[in-house]
C-alpha positions as CSV (number, residue, x, y, z in Angstrom):
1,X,98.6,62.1,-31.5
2,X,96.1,58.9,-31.2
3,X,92.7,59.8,-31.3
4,X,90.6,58.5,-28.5
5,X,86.8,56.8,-30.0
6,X,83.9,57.6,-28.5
7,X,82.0,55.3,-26.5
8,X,79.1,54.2,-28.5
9,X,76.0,56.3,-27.6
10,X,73.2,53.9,-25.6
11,X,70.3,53.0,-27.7
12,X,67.0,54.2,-26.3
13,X,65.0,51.9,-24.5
14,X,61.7,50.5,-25.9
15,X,58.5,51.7,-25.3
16,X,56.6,49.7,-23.3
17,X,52.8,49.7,-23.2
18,X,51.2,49.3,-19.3
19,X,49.5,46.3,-18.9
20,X,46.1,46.8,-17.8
21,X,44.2,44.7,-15.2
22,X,41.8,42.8,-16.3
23,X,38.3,43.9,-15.0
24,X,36.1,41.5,-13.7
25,X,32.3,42.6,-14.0
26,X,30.7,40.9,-10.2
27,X,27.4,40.7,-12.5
28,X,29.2,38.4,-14.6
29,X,30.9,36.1,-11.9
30,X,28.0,35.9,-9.3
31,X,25.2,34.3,-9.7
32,X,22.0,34.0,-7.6
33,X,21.4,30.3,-6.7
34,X,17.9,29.0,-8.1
35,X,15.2,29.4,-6.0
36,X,13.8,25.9,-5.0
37,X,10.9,24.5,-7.3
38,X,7.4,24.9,-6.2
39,X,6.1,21.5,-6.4
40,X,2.4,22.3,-5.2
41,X,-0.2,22.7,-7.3
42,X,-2.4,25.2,-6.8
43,X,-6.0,23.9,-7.4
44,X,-9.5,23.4,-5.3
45,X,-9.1,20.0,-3.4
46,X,-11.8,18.4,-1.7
47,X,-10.9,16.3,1.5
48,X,-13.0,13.3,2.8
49,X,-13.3,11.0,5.8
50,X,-12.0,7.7,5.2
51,X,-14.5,5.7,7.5
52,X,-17.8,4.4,6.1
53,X,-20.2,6.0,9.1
54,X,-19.9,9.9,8.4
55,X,-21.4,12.5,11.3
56,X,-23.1,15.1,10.1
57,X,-20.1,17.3,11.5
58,X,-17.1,16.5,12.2
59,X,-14.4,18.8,13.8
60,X,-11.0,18.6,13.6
61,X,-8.3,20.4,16.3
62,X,-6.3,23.0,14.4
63,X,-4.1,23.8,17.7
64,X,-1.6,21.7,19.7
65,X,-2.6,20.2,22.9
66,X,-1.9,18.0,25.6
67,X,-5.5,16.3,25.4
68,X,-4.9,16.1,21.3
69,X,-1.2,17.0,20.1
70,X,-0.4,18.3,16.9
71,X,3.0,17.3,16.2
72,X,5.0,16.9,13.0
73,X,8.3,15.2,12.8
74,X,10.5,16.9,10.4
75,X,13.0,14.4,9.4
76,X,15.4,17.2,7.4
77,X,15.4,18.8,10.7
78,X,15.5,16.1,13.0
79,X,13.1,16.9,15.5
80,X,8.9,17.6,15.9
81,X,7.7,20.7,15.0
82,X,4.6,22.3,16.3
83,X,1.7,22.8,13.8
84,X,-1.5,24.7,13.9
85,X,-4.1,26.8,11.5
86,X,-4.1,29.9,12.0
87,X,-6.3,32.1,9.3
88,X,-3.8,34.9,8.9
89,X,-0.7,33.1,8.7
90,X,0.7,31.4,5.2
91,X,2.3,28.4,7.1
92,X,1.4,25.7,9.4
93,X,3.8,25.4,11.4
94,X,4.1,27.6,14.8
95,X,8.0,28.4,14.3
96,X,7.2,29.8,11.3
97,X,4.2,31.7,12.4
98,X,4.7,35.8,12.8
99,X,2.9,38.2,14.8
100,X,-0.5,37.3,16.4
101,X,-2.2,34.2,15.0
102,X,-5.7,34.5,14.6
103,X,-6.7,30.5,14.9
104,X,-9.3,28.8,12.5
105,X,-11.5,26.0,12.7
106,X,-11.7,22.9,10.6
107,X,-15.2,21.4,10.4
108,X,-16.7,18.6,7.6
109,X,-19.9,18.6,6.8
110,X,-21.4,15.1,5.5
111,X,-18.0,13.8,5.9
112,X,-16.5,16.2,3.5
113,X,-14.2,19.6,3.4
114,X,-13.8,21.7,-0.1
115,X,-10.9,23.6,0.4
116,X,-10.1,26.7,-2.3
117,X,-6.9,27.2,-3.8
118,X,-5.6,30.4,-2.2
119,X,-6.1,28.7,1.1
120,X,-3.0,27.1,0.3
121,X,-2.1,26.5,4.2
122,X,-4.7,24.6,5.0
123,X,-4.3,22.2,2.4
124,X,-0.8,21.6,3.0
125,X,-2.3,21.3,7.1
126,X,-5.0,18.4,5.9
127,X,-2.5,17.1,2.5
128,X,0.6,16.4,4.6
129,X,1.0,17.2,8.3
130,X,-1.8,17.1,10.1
131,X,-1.9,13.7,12.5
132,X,-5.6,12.9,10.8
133,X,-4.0,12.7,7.9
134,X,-0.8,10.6,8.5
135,X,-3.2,8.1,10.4
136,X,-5.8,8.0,7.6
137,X,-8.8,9.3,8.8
138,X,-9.0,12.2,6.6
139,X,-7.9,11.8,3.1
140,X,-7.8,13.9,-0.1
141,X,-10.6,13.3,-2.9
142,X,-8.5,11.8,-5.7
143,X,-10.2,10.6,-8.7
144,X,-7.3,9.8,-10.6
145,X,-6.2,7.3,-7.9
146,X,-9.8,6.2,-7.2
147,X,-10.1,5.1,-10.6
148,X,-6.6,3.4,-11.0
149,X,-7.3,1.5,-8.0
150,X,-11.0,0.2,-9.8
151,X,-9.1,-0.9,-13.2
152,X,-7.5,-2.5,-11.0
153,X,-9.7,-4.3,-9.1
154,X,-12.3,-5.1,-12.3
155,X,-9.0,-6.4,-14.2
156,X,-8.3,-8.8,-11.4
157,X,-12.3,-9.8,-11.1
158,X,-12.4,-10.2,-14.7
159,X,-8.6,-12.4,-14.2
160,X,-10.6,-14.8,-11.4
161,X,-14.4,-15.0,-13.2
162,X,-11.8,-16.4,-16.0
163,X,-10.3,-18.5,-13.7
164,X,-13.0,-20.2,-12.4
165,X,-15.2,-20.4,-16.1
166,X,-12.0,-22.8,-17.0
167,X,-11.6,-25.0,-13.6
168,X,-12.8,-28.1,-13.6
169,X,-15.1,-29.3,-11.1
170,X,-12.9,-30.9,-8.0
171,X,-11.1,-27.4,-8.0
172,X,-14.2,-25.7,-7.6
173,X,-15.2,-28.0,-4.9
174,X,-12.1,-27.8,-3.2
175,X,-12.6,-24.1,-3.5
176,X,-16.1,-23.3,-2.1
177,X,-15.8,-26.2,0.4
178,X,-14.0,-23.3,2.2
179,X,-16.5,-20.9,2.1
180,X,-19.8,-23.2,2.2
181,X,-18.2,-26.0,4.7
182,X,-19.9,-29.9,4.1
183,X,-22.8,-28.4,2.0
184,X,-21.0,-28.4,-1.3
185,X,-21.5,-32.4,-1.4
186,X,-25.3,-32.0,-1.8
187,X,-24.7,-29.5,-5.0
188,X,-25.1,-30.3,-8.3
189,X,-22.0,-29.3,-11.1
190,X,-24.1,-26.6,-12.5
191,X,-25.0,-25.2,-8.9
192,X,-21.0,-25.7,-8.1
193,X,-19.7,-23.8,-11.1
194,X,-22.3,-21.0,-10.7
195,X,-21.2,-20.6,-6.9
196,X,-18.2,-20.2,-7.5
197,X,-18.5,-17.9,-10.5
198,X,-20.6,-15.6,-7.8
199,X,-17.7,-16.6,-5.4
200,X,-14.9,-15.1,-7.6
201,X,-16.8,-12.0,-8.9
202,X,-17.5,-10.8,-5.3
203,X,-14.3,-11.8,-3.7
204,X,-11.8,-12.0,-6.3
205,X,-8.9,-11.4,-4.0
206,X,-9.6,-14.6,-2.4
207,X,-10.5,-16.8,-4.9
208,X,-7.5,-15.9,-6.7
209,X,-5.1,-17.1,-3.3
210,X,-7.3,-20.0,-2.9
211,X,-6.9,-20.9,-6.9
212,X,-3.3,-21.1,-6.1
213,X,-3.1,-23.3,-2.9
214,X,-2.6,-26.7,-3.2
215,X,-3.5,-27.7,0.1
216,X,-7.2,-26.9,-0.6
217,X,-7.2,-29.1,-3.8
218,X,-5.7,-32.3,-0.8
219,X,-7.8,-31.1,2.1
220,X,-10.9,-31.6,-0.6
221,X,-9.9,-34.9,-1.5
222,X,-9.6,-36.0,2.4
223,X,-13.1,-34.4,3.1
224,X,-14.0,-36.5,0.0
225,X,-12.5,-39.4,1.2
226,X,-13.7,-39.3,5.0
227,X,-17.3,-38.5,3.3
228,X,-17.3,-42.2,1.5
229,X,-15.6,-43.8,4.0
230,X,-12.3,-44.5,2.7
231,X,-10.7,-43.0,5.7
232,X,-12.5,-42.4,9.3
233,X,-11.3,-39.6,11.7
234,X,-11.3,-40.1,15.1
235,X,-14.1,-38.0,17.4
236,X,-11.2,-36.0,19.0
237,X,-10.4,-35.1,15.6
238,X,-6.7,-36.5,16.7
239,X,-6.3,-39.8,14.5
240,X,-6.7,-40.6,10.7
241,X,-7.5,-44.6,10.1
242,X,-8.1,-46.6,7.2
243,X,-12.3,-47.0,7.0
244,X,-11.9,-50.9,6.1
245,X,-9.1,-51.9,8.3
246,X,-9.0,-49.2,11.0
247,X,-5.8,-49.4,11.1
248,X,-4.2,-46.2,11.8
249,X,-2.9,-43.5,9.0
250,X,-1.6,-40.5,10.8
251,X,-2.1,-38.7,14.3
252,X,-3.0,-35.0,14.0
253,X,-0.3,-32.9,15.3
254,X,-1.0,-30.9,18.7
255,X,-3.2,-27.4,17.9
256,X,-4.2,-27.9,14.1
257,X,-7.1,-28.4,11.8
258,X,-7.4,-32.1,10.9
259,X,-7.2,-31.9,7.2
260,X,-4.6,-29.2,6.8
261,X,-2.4,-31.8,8.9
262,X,-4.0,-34.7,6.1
263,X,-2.9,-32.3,2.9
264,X,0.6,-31.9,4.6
265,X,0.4,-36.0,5.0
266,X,-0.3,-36.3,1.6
267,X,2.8,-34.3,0.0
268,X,4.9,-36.5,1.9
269,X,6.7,-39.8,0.5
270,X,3.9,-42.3,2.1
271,X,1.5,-39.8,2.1
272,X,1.5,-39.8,-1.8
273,X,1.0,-43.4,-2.5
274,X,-2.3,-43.0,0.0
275,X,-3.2,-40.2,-2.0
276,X,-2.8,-41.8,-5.0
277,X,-4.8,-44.7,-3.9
278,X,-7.5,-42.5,-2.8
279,X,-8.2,-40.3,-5.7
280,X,-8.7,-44.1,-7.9
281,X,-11.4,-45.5,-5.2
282,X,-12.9,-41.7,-5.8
């Protein structure tokens, strides 16, 4: 009799470990954004009025108006927001006032406010906002600036007293025939060169542009030249003429000065050669 085999018995299935979820922790994920930097500088500021004649006191409005408005234009939002001081509030602005404002008042003395530290809502009021301000009639005491802006202004008087110690002495005639008119004929070289020494130490500014114009350096020469007679200009001050011929140079255009329409003459082709002329008979 056959013998029947057994099917073969089924292996036993492999254990299987779970598979856990990973666990996020929301402390790790999450993070709080960074508060924006506080750029202000907490310190004592003194604020001044910009105009030379300074009251005794001067008040300023602290409150929006229709006589004097207080109005700020916020350009990150777009439209003009309403500012005021108010004592008990730590902003200037009325939309981000709370509860009752108690209102303050802003008064200099002897044309000047000190303003402590804490009272940081008042100096951002006078520092940035406030229409005083933004029009320049109050301004904060800055002596970092103040003395930037002298360097300044000693570095370009010592740039035109160096200036004029190396001009010769036409330039410095053409120069101060500006500011003195006709009476720089009469002067002497040592009276011309220390004119104009005093000339570009108090108005360096000046000196400096009129160093670099031509057109004074020509309009000198034709003063020059109508002073000798080498050219004659007409009693309307409308014609230029040759002082031994009369015959006639140029005609002065309609509505300017006579000799600024002469130096323009002179950088011109015909104008040169009468220039040139002029400066040898000089």
């Amino acid at each position: 009799m056959a013998q029947t085999k057994k099917a073969p018995a089924k292996k036993a299935a492999a254990k299987t470990k779970p598979v856990e979820a990973p666990t996020i922790n929301v402390e790790d994920t999450y993070k709080e954004p960074p508060l924006p930097k506080n750029t202000w500088e907490y310190k004592d500021r003194l604020y001044e009025l910009t105009s030379s004649k300074k009251p005794l006191v001067f008040t300023v409005p602290t409150m929006h108006t229709d006589r004097k408005p207080l109005l700020y234009f916020d350009e990150e939002l777009g439209y003009q927001r309403e500012i005021r001081y108010a004592t008990n509030q730590k902003t200037c602005f009325v939309d981000e006032q709370k509860g009752t404002a108690t209102l303050g008042r802003i008064v200099f003395r002897d044309g000047s406010l000190s303003v402590p530290k804490e009272n940081v809502a008042l100096q951002k009021l006078l520092s940035l906002y406030h229409p005083y301000t933004l029009k320049g009639v109050i301004a904060e005491y800055k002596p970092e600036t103040i003395a930037e802006e002298q360097v300044d202004y000693i570095e370009m008087e010592l740039e035109a007293m160096n200036m004029a110690k190396s001009m010769d002495i036409d330039e410095a005639e053409g120069i101060l025939r500006v500011e003195f008119g006709s009476k720089v004929s009469d002067m002497s070289s040592k009276e011309l060169k220390r004119d104009l020494l005093v000339f570009a130490r108090r108005n360096p500014v000046l000196f400096i542009e009129l160093a670099g114009d031509e057109n004074v350096h020509l309009r000198n020469i034709g003063i020059k030249a109508t002073e000798a007679g080498l050219i004659n200009l007409s009693p309307d001050n409308r014609t230029f003429s040759y002082g031994s011929t009369g015959r006639k140079l140029m005609t002065v255009p309609f509505d300017e000065h006579p000799y600024s329409a002469l130096a323009a003459y002179f950088k011109t082709d015909e104008g040169m050669e009468v220039l040139s002329t002029i400066e040898k008979r000089l």
